[in-house]
DSSP file (Angstrom, degrees, kcal/mol; ACC not computed):
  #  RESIDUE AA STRUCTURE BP1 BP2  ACC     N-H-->O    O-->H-N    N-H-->O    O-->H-N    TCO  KAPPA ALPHA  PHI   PSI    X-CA   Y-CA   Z-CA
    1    1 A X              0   0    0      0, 0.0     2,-0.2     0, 0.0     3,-0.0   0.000 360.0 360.0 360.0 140.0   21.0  -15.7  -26.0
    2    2 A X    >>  -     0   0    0      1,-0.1     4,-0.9     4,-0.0     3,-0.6  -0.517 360.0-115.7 -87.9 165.1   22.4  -12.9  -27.2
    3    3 A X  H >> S+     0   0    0      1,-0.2     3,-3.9    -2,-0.2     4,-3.4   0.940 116.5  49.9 -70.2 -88.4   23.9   -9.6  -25.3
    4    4 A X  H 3> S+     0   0    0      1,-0.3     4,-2.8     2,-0.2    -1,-0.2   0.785 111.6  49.8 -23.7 -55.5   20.5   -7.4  -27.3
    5    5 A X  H <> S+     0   0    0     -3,-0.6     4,-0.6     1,-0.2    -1,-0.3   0.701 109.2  43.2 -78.1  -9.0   18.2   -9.7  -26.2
    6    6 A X  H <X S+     0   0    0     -3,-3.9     4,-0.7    -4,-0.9    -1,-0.2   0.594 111.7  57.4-101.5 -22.3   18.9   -9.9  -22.8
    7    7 A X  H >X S+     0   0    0     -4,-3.4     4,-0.8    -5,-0.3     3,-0.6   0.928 104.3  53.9 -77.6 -25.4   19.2   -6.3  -22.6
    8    8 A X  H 3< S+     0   0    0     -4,-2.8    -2,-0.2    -5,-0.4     4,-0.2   0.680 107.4  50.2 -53.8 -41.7   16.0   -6.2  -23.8
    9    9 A X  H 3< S+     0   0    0     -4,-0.6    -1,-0.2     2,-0.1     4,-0.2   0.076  91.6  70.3  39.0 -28.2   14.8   -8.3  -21.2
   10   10 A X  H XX S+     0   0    0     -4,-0.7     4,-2.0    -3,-0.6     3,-0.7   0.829 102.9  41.4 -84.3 -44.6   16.1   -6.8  -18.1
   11   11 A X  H 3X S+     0   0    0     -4,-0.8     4,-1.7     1,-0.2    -2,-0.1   0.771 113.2  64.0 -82.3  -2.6   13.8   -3.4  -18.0
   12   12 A X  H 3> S+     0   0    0     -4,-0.2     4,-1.0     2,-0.2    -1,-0.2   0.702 106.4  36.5 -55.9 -39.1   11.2   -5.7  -19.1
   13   13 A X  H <> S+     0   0    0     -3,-0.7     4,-2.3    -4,-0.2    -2,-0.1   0.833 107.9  63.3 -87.4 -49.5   11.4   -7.5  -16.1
   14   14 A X  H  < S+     0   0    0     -4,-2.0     4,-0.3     2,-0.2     3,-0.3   0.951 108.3  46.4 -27.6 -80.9   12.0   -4.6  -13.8
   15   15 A X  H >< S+     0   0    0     -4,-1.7     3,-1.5     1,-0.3     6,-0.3   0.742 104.8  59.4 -48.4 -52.0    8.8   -3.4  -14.7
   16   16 A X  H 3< S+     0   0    0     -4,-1.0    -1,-0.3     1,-0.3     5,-0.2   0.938 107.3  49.5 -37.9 -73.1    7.1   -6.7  -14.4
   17   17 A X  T 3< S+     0   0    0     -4,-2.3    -1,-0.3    -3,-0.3    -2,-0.3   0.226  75.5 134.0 -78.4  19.6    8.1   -6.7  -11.1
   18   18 A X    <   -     0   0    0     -3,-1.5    -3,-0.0    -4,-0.3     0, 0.0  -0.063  69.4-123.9 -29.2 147.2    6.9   -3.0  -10.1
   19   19 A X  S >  S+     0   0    0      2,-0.1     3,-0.6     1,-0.1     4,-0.2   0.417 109.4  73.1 -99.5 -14.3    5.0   -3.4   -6.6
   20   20 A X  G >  S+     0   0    0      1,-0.2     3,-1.6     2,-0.1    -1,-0.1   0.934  86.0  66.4 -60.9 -32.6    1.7   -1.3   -9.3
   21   21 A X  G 3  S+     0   0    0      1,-0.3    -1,-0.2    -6,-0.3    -2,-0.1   0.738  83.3  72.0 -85.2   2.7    1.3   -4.6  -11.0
   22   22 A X  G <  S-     0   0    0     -3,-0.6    26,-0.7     1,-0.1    -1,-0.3   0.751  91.3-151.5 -89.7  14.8   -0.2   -6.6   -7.8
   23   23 A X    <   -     0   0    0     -3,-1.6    86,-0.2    -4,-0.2    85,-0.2  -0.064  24.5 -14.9  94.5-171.1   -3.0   -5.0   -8.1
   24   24 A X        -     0   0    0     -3,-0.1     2,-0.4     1,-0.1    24,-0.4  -0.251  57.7-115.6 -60.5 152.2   -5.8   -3.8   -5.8
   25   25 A X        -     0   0    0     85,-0.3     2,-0.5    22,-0.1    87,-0.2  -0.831  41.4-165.1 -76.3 142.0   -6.6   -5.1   -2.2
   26   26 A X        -     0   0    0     20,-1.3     2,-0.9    -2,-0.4    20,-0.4  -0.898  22.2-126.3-111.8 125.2  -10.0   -6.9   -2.3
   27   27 A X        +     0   0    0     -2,-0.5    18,-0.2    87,-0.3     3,-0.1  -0.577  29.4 172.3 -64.0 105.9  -12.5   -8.0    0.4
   28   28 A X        -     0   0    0     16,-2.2     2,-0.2    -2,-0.9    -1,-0.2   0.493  61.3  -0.1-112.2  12.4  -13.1  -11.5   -0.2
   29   29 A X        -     0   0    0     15,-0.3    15,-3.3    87,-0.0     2,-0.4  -0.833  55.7-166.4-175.5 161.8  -15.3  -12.5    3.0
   30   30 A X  E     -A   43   0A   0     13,-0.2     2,-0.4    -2,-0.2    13,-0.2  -1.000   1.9-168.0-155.4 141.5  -16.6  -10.8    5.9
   31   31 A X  E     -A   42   0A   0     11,-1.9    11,-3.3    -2,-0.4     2,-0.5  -0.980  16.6-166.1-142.9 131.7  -18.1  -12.2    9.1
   32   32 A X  E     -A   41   0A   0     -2,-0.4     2,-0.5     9,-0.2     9,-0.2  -0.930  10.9-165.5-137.0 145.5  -20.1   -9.8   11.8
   33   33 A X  E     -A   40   0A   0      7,-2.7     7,-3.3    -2,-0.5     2,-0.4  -0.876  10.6-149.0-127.7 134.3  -21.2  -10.0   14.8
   34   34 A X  E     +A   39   0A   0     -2,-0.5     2,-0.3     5,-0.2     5,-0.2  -0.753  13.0 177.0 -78.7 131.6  -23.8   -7.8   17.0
   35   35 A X  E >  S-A   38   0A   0      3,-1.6     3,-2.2    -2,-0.4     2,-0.2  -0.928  84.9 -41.8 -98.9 133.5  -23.1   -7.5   21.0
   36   36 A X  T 3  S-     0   0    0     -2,-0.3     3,-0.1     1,-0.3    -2,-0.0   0.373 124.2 -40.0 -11.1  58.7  -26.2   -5.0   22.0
   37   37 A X  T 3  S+     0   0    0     -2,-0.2     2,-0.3     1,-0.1    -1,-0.3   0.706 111.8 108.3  75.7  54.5  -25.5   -3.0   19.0
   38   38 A X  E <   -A   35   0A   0     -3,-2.2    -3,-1.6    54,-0.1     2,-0.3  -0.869  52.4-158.5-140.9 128.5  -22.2   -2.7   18.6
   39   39 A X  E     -A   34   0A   0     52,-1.0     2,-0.4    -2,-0.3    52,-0.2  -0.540  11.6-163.2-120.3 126.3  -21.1   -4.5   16.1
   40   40 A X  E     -A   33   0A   0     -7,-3.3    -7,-2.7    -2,-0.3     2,-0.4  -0.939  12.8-155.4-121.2 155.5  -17.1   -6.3   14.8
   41   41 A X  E     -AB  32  88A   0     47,-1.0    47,-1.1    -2,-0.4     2,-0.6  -0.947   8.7-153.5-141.2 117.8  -16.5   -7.2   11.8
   42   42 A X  E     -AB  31  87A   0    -11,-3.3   -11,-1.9    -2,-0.4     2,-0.5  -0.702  27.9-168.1-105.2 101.9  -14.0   -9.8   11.2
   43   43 A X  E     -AB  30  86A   0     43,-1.9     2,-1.0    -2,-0.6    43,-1.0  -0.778  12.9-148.2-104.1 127.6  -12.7   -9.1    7.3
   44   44 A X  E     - B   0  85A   0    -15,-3.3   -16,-2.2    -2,-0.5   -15,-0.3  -0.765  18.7-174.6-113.5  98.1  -10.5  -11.1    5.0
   45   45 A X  E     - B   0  84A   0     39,-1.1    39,-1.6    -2,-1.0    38,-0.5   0.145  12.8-160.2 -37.9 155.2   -8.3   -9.6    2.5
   46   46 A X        +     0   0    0    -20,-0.4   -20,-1.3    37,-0.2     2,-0.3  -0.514  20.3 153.0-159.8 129.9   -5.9  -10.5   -0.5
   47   47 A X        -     0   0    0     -2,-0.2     2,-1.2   -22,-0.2   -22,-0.1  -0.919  54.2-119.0-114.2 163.1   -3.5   -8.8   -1.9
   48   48 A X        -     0   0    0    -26,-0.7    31,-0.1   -24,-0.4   -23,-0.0  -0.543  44.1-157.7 -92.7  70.7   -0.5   -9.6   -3.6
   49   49 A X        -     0   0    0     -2,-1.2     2,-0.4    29,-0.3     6,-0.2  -0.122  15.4-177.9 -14.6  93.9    1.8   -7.7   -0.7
   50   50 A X        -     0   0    0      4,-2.8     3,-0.5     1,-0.3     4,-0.2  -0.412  52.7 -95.8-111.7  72.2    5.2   -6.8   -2.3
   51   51 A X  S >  S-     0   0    0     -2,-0.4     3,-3.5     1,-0.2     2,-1.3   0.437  76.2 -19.1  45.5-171.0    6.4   -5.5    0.9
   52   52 A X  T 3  S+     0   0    0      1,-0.3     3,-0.2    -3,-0.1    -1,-0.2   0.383 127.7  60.7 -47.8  -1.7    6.5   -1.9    2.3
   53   53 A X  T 3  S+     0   0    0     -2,-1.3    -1,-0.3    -3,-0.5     2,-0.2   0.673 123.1  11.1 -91.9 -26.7    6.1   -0.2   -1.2
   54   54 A X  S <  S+     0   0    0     -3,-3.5    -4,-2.8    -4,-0.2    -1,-0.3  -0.698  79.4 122.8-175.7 118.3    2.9   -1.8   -1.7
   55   55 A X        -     0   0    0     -2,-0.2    52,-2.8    -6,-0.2     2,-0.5  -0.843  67.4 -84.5-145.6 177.6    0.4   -3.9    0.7
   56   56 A X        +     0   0    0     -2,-0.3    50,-0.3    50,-0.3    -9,-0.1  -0.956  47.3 174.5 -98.0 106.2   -3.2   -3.7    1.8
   57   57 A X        -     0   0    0     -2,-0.5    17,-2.4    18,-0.0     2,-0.3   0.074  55.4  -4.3-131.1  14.5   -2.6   -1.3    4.6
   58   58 A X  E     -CD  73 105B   0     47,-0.8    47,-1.2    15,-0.3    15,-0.3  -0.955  46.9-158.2-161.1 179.7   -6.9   -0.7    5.9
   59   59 A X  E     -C   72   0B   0     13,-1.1    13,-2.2    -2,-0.3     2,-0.3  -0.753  17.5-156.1-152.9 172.4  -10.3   -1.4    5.0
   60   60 A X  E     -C   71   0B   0     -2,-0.3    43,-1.9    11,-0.3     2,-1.6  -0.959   9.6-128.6-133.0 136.1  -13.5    0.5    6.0
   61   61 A X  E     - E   0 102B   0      9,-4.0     8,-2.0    -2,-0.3     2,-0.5  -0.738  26.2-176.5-101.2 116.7  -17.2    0.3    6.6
   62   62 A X  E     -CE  68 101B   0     39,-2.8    39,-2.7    -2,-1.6     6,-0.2  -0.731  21.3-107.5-122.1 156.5  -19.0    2.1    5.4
   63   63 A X    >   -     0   0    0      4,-0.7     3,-0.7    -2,-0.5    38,-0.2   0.094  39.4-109.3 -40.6 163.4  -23.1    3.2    5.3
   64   64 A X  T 3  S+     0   0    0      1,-0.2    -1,-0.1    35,-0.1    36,-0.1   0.634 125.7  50.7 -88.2   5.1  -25.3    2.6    2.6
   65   65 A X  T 3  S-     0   0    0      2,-0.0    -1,-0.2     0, 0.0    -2,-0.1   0.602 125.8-102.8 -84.2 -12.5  -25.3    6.4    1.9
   66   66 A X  S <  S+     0   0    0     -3,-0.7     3,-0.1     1,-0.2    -2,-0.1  -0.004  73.8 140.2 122.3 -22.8  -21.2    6.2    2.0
   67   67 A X        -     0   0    0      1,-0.2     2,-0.8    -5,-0.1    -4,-0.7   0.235  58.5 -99.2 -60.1 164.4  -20.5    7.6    5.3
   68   68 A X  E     +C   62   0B   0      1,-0.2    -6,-0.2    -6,-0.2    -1,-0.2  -0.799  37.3 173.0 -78.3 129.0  -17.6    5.9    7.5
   69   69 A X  E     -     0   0B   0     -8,-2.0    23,-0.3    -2,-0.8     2,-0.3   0.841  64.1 -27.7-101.3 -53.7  -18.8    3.9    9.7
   70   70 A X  E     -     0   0B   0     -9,-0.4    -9,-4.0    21,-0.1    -1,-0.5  -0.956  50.8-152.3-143.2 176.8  -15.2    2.4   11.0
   71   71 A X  E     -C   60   0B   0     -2,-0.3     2,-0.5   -11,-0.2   -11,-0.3  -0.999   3.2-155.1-150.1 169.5  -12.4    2.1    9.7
   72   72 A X  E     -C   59   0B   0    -13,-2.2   -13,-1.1    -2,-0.3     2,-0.9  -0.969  17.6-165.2-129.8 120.2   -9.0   -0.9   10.4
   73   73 A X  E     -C   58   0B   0     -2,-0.5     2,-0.4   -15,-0.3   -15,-0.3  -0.955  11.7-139.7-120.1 114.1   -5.7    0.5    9.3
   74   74 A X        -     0   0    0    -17,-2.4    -2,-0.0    -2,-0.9    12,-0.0  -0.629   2.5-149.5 -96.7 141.3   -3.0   -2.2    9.1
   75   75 A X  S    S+     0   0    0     -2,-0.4     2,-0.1     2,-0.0    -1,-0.1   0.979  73.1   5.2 -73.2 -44.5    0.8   -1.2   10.4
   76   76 A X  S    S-     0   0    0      1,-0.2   -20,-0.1   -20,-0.1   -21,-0.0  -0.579  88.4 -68.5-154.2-168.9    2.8   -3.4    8.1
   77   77 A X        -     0   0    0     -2,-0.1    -1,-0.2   -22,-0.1   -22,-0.1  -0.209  23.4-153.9 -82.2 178.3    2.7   -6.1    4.8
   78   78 A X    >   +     0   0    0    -31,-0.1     3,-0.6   -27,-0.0   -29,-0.3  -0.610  37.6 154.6-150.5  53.2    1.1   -9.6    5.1
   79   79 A X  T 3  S+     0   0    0      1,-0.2     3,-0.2   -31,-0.1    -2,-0.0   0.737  71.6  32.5 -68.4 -22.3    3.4  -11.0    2.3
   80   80 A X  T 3  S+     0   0    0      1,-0.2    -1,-0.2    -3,-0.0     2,-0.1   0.185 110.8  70.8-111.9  18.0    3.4  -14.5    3.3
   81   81 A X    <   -     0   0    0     -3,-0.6     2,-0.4   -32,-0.0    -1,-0.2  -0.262  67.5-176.7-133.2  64.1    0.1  -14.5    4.7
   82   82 A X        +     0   0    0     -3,-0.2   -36,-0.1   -36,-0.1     2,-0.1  -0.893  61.6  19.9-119.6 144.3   -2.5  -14.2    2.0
   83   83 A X  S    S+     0   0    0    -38,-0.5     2,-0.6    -2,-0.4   -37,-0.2   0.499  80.2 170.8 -42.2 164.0   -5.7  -14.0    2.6
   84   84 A X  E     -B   45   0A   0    -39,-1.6   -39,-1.1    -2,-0.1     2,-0.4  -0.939  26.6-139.3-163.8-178.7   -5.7  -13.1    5.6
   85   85 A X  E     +B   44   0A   0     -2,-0.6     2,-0.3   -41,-0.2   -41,-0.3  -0.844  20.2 176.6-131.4 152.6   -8.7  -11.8    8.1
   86   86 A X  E     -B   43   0A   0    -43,-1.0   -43,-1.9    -2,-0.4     2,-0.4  -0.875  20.4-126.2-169.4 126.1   -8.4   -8.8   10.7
   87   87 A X  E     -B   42   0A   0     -2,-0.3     2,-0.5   -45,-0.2   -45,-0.3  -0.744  18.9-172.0-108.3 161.1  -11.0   -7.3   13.0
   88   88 A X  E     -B   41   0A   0    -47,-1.1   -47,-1.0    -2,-0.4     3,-0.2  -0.956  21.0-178.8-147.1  99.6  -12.5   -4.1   13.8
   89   89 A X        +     0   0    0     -2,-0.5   -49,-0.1   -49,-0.2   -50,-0.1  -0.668  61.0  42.8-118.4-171.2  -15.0   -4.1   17.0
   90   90 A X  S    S+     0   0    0      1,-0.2     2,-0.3    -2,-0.2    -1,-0.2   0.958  72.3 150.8  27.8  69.5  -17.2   -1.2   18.8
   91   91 A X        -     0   0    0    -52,-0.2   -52,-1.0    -3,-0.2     2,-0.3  -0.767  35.7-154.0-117.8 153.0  -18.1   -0.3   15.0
   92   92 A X        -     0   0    0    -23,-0.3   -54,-0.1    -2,-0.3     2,-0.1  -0.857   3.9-147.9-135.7 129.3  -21.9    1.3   15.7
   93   93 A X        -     0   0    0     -2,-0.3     2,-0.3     1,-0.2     3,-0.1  -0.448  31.4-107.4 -79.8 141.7  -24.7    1.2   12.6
   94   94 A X    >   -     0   0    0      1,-0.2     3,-2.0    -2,-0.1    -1,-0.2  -0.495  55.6 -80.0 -43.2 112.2  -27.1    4.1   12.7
   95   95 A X  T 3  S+     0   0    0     -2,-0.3    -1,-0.2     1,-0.2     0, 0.0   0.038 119.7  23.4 -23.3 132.7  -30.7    2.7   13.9
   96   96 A X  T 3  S+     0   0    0      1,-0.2     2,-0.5    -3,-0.1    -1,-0.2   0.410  86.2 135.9  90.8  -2.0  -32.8    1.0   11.1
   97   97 A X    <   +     0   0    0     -3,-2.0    -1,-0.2     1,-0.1     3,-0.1  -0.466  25.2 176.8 -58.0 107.8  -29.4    0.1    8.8
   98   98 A X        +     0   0    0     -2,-0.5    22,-3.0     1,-0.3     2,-0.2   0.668  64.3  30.6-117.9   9.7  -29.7   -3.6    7.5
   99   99 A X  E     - F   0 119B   0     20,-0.2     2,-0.4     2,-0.0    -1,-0.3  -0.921  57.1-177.6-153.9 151.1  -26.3   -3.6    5.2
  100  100 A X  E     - F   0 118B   0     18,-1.6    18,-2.5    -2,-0.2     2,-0.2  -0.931  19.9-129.5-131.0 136.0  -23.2   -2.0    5.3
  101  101 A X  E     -EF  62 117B   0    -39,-2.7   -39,-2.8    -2,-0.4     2,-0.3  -0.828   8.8-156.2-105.2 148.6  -20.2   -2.2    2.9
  102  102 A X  E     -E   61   0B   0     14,-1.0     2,-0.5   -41,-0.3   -75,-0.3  -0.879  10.5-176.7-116.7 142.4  -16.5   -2.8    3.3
  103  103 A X        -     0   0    0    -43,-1.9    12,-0.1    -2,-0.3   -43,-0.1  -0.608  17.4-133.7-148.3 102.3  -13.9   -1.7    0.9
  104  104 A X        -     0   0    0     -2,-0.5     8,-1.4   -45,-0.2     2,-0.3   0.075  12.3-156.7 -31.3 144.8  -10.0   -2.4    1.0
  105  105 A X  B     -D   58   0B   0    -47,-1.2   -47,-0.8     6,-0.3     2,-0.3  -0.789   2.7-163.3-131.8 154.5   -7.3   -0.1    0.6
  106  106 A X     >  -     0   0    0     -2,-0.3     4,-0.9   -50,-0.3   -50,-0.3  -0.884  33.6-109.1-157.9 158.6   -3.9   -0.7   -0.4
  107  107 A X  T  4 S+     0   0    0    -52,-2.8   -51,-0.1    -2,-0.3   -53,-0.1   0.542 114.1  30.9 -84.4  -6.3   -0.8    1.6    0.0
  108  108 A X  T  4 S+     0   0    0    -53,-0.3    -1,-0.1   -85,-0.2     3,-0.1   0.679 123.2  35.3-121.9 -20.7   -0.5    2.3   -3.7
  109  109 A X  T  4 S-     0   0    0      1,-0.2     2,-0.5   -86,-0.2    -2,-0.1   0.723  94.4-140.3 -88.0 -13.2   -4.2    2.2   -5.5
  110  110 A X     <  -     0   0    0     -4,-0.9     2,-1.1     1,-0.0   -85,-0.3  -0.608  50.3 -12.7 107.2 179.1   -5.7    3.5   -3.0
  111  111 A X  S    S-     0   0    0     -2,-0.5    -6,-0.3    -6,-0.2    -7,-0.1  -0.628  75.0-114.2 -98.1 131.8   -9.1    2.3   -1.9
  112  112 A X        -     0   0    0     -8,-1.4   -86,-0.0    -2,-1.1    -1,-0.0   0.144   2.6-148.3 -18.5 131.4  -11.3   -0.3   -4.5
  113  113 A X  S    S+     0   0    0      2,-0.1     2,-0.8     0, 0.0    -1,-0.1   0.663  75.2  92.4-101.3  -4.3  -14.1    0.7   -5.8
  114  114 A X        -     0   0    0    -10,-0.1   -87,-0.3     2,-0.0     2,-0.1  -0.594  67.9-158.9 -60.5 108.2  -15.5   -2.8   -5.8
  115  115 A X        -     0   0    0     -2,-0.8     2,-0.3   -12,-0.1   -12,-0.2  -0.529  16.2-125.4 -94.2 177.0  -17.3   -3.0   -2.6
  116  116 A X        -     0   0    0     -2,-0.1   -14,-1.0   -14,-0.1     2,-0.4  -0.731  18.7-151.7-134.8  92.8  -18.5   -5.6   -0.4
  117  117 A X  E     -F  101   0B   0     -2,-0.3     2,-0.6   -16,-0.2   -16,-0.2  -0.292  13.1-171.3 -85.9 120.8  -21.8   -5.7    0.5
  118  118 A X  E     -F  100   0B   0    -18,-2.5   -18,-1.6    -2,-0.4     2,-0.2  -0.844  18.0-146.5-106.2 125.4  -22.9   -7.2    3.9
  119  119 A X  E     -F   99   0B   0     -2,-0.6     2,-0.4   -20,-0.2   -20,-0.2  -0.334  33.4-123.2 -70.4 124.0  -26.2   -7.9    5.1
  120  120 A X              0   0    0    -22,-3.0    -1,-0.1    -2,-0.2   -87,-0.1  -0.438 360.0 360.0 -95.5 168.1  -26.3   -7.4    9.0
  121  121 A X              0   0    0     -2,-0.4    -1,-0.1   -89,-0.0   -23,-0.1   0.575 360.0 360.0 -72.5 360.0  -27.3   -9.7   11.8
């Protein structure tokens, strides 16, 4: 290969491997459970982690008007551990609620705007 093309090819690559291009964190399942109305919700992520520059570092519930309901803030990357599930308990729904959404956050997009709508127990 020649000396041009391989220079060519190195910021190419760089770039590729920017911690922007993994993309969003996503909710890709959610499991909750009521104790006399307080409520955990046990959430499962993916991102494509590329370590402390950029992971899926919370997620949130929120009402169906938008409000916070709780929210899980994660300390550090989960690079070798994708999906992966984390829970959040004593969360409590405002009387007469029968779904709540969760939506992931990640340390460089920000939070989704793809939600994940859950139906409660």
């Amino acid at each position: 290969m020649k000396l041009s093309n391989i220079l060519f090819y190195i910021p190419v690559m760089l770039l590729l491997s920017s911690p922007a291009f993994a993309g969003q964190s996503e909710v890709v399942d959610v499991k909750v459970t009521n104790s006399q109305g307080s409520y955990r919700f046990d959430v499962t992520l993916r991102h494509d982690d590329a370590g402390w520059d950029h992971y899926a570092d919370g997620w949130e519930v929120l009402s169906p008007s938008g409000d916070v309901l709780g929210k899980r803030v994660l300390a550090h990357p989960h690079v070798d551990e994708q999906p992966f599930t984390r829970s959040l308990s004593g969360v409590k729904i405002p009387q007469g609620t029968s779904t709540v959404s969760i939506r992931a956050h990640d340390s460089v997009h920000g939070y989704n705007k793809k939600v994940y709508e859950v139906k409660l127990p």
